[in-house]
C-alpha positions in Angstrom: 0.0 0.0 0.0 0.9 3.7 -0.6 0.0 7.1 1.3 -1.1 8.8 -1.7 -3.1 11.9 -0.3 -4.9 13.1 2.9 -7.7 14.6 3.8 -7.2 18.5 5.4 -11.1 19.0 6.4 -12.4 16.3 7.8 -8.5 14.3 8.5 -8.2 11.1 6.5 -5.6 9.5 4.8 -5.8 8.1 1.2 -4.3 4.7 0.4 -3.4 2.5 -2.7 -2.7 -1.0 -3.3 -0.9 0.2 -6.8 1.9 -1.5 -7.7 4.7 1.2 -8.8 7.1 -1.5 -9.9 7.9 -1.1 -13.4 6.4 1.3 -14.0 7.8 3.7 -16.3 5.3 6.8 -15.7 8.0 9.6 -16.3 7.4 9.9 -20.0 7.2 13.7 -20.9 4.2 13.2 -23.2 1.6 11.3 -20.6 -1.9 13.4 -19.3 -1.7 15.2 -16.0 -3.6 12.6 -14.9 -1.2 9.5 -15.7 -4.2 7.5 -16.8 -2.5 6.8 -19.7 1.2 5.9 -19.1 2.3 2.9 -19.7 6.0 1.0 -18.6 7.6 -2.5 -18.7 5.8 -5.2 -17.2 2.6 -2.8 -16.1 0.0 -1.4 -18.2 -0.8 1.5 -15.8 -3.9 0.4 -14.6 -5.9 2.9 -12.2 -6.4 1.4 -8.5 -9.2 2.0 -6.1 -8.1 4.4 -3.4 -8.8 3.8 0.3 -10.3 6.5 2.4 -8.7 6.1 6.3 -10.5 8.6 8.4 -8.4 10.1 11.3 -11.2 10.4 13.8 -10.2 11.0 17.5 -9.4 7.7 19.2 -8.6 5.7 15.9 -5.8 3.5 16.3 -3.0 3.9 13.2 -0.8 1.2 13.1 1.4 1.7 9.8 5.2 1.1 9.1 6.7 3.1 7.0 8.7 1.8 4.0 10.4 3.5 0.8 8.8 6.5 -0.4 8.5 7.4 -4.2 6.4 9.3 -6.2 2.5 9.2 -5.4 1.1 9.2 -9.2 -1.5 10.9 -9.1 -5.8 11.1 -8.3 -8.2 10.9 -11.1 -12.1 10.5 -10.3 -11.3 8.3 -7.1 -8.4 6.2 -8.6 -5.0 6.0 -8.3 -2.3 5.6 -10.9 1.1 4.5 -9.7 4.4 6.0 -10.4 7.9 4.3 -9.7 9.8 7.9 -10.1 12.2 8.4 -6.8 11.3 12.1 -5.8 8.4 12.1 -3.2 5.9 13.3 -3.1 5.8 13.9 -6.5 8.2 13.5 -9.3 8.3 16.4 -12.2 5.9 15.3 -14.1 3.4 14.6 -11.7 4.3 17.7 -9.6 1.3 20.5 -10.0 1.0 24.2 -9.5 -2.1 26.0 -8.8 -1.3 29.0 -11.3 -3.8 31.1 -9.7 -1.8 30.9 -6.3 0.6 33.0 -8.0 -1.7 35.6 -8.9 -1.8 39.3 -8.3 -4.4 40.8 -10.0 -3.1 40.0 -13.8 -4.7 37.1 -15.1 -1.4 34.3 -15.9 -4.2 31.5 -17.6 -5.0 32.1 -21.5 -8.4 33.0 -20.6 -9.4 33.9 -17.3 -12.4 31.9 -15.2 -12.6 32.8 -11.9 -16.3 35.0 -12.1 -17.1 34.1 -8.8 -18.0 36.2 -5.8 -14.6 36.0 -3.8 -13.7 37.0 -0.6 -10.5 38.7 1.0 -9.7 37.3 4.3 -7.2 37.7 7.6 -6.1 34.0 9.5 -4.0 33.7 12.7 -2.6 30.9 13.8 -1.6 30.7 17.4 0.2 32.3 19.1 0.5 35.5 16.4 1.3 34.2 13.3 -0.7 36.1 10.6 -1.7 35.7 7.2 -3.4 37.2 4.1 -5.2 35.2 1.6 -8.4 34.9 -0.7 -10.9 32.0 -1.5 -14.6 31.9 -3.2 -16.8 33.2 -0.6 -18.9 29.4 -0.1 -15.5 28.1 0.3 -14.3 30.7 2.8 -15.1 29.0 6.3 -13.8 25.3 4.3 -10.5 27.3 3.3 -10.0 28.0 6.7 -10.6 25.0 8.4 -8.2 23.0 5.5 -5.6 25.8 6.7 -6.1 24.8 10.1 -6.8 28.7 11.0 -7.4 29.4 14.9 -9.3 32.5 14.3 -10.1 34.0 11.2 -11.4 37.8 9.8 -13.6 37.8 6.1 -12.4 41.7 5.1 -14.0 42.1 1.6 -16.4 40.7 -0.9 -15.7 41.1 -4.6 -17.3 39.9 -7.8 -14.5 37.8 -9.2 -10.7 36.2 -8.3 -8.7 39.1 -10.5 -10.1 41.7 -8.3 -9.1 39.6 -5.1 -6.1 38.5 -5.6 -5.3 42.6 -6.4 -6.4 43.1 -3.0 -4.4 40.5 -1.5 -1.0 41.4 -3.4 -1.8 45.2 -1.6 -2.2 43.9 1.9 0.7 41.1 1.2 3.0 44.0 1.2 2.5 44.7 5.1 0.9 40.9 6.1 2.2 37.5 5.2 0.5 35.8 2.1 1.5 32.2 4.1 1.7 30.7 7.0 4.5 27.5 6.8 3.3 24.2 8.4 6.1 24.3 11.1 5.3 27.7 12.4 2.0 26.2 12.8 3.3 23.6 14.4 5.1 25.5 17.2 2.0 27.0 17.6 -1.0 23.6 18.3 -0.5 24.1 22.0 -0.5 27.8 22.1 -3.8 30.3 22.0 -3.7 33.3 19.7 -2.3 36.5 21.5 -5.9 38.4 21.4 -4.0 42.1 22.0 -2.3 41.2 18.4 -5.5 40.4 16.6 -7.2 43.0 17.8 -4.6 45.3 16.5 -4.4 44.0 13.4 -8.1 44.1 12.9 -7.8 47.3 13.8 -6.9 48.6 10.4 -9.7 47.1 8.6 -13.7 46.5 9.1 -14.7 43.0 8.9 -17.7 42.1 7.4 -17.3 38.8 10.1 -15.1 37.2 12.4 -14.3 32.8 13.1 -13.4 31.2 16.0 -12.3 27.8 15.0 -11.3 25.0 18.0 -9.8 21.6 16.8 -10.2 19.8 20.0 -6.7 18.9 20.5 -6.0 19.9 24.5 -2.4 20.1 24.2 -0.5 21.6 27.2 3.3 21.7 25.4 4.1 21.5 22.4 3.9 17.8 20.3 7.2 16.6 19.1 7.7 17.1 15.0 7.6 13.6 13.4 6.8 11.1 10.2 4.9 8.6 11.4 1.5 6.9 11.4 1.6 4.9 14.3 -0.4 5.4 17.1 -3.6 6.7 19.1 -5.0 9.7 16.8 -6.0 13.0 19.2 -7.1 15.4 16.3 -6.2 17.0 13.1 -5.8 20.9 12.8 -5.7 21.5 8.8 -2.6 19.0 7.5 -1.2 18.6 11.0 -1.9 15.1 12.3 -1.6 15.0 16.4 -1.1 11.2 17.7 -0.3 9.8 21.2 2.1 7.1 21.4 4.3 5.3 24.2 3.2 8.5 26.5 4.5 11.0 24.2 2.5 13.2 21.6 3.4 13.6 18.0 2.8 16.2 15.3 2.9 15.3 12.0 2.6 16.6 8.3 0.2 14.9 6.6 2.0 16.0 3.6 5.2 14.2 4.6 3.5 11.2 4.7 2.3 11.3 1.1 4.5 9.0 -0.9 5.4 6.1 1.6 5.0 2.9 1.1 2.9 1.3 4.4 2.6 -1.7 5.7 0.3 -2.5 8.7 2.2 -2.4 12.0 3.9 -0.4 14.6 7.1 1.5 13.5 10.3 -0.1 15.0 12.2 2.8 15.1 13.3 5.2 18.3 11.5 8.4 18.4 12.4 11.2 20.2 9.9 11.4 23.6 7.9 14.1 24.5 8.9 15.8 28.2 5.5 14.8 29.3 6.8 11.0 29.0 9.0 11.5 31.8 6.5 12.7 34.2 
């Protein structure tokens, strides 16, 4: 089996029985999707992907193996790919050309008409961000981001327009927020005098208050595993107790591996609270 995506709303884990071996899915000329590459000793068929929800309480009990490329999704399936770089090799490597946006269209014909909206995240304790979203995707957006408290700051009729907006208040607040500053942060709440002043210079339309159930009291040690006793999910960060120590992990960093059911073996650095 192979971690080949995750879940960052609800926490889950995607899994494939594909069979990378010999597969030669590298070929420049291939769809985006892969659903067409062939290789020696494969034809390339699609596999059904397994959805592993990461509900508080589940038990994960996966070792983790090599890690290679993780194909790519199409429709539900999976199509394997034997290229070494993980997550994703070149050719299977994609880029959201409308995350690079600032207000001049860079697709041949632009298609975002939707209302958008312009919003403020902080994740705890003050680590700020800018960023835009269609407006009935804005409390989703947030959540996948794992944002502790969140500001919607304008409504406008279409992406261009937003992501203009954006580019201006980018030049004073962050446009990103990096998974390990969030991180630092699970265990921390957000400094409410440094919100405040930062909503200070605008006039929200509305405010979120999002809370991920994770109780943490120190911070979780920074690992890549998926073994053990799942306490929550805030956005791609995976929280797990094991052997009396709790673990954060990147979902994304987990994308790639090869699994096989069991306990990892190897030593992991404990948590403080172990030694209690």
């Amino acid at each position: 089996m192979q971690i080949v995506g995750y879940d960052a709303l609800d926490g889950g884990l995607l899994l494939s029985d594909a069979d990378a071996r010999g597969i030669g899915a590298r070929g420049a000329d291939g769809p985006p999707t892969g659903a067409d590459r062939t290789g020696s000793g494969d034809d390339g068929a699609a596999s059904a992907v397994e959805y592993v929800p990461l509900d508080p309480g589940t038990e994960l009990s996966y070792a983790l193996l090599d890690r290679h490329c993780a194909g790519t999704l199409h429709e539900g399936e999976h199509v394997a790919c034997d290229a070494s770089d993980a997550p994703y090799c070149h050719d299977h490597r994609r880029t959201w050309v409308c995350a690079r946006c600032t207000g001049t269209c860079l697709k041949d014909e632009m298609d975002c008409f939707d209302d958008h909206a312009v919003y403020l995240a902080a994740f705890a304790p003050e680590r700020f961000k800018v960023g835009v979203t269609k407006l009935w995707r804005l409390e989703t957006r947030l959540r996948e981001q794992g944002a502790d408290r969140a500001a919607h700051v304008r409504t406008v009729e279409d992406g261009r327009i937003a992501r203009e907006i954006e580019a201006g208040i980018a030049e004073t607040i962050p446009d990103r927020v990096r998974a390990p500053a969030k991180r630092r942060g699970l265990h921390r709440m957000v400094d409410e005098d440094a919100w405040s002043a930062l909503l200070d210079g605008f006039d929200p339309i509305e405010t979120f208050s999002f809370d991920y159930g994770l109780d943490l009291d120190a911070r979780p040690v920074a690992e890549t595993i998926a073994a053990g006793t799942v306490r929550g999910t805030k956005g791609r960060l995976l929280v797990l107790d094991r052997a009396g120590s709790t673990y954060a992990v990147d979902l994304r960093d987990l994308v790639g591996y090869e699994v096989e059911p069991g306990s990892d073996a190897r030593d992991l650095q404990s948590s403080l609270g172990a030694f209690g």
